[in-house]
KEMI-521645 format. One record per atom (N, C-alpha, C): residue in three letters; x, y, z. Coordinates in pm, whole numbers, plus 50000, padded with zeros to 5 digits. Atoms other than C-alpha are relative to their C-alpha. Layout:
<pts>
ALAXYZ/...
</pts>
This chain:
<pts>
UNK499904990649891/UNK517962183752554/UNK501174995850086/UNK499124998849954/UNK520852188252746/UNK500165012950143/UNK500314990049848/UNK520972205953149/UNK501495001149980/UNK498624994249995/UNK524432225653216/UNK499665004950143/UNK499774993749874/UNK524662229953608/UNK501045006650084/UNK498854992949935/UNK526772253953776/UNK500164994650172/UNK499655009549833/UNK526352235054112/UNK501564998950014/UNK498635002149925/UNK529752233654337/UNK499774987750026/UNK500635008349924/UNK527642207854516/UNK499584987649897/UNK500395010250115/UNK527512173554264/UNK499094992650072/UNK501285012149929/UNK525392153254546/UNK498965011050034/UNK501024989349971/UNK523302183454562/UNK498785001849880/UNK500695002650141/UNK522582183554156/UNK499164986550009/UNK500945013150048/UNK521882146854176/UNK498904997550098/UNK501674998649934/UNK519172151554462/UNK499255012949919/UNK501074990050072/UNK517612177354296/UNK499584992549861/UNK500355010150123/UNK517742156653950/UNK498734990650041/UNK501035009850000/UNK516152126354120/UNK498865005250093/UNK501624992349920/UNK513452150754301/UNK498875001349852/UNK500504992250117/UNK512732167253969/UNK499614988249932/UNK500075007550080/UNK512642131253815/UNK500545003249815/UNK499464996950089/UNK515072144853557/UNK500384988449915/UNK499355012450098/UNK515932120953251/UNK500675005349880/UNK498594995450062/UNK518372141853064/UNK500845002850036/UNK498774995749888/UNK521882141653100/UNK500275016050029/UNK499824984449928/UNK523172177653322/UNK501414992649999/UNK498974996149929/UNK526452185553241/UNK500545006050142/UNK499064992349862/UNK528862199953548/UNK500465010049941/UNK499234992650016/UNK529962234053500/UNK500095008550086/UNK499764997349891/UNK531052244053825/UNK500835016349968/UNK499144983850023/UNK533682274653668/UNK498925008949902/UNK501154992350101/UNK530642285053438/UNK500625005049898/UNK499074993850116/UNK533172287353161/UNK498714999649856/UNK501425000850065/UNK529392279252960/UNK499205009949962/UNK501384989749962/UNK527352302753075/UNK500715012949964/UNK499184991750060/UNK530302327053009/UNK500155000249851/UNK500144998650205/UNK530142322352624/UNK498985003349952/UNK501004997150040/UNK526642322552632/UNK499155013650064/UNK500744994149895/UNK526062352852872/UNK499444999550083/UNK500645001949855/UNK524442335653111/UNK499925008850105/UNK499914990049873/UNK523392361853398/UNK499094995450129/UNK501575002749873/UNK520422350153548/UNK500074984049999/UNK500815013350009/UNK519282311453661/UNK499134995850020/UNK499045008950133/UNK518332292253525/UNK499195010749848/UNK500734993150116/UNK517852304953157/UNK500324989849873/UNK499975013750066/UNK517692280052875/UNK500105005549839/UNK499654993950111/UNK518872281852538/UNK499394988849902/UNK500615009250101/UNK516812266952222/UNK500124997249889/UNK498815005350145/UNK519202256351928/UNK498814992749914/UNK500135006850088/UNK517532250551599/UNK500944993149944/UNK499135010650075/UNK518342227951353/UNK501445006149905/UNK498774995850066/UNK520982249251197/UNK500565004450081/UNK499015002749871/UNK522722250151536/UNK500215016550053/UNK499774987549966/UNK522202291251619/UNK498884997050094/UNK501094997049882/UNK519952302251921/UNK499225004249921/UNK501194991250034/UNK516712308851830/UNK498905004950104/UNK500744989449876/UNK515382321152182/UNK500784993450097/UNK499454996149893/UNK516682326152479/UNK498905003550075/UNK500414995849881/UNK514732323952804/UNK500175000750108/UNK499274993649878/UNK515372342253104/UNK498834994050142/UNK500685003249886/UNK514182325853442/UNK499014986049961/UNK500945013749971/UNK511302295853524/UNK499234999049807/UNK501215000550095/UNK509062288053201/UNK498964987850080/UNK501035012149990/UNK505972268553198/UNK500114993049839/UNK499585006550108/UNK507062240952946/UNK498494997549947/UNK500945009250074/UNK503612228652866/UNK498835014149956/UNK500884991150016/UNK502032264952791/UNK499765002749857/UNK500585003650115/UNK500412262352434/UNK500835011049906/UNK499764993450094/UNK502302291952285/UNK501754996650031/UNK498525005049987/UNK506042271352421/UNK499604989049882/UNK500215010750069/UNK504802242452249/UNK500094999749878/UNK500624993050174/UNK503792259651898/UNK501165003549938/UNK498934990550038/UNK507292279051901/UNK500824986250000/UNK499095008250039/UNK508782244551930/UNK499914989249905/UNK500735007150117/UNK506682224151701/UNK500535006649843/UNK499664994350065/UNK507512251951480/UNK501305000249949/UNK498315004949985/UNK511122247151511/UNK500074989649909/UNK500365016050102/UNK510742208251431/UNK499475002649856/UNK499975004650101/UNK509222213751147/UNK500805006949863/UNK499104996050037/UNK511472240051035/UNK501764988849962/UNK499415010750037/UNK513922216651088/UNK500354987549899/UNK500245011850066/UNK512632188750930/UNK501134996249858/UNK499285001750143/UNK514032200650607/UNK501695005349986/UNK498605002449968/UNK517812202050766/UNK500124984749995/UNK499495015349982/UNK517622163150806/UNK499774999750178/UNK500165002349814/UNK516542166751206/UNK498984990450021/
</pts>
């Protein structure tokens, strides 16, 4: 996992990081040259790269990470994966 922040504000990201108790690195992308390739419109929205490196969902706004049918769709993934070498 990998965060991409459009923050202006870099001591702003890293209080919010160490609020959130974040432990993945958050790129800086302050010109949103990122979020511009990927359409980005809304924040935050999070993009979920299988193992053969294409989006396989796209979600728009907050999720609840630990809700049993996020979990399943990513378990699912993994084991899709598996048989890329992931």
């Amino acid at each position: 996992m990998i965060g991409v922040s459009v923050d202006q504000d870099k001591s702003a990201l890293e209080t919010f990081a160490a609020a959130h108790h974040l432990s993945f690195p958050i790129a800086r992308d302050p010109g949103q040259s990122v979020a511009g390739r990927y359409g980005t419109f809304k924040f935050p929205e999070t993009y979920i790269v299988g193992a053969d490196g294409q989006v396989a969902e796209k979600v728009i706004g907050g999720v609840d990470w630990e809700d049993p049918r996020i979990i399943a769709f990513i378990q699912d993934l993994i084991r899709k994966g598996e048989g890329h070498g992931v």
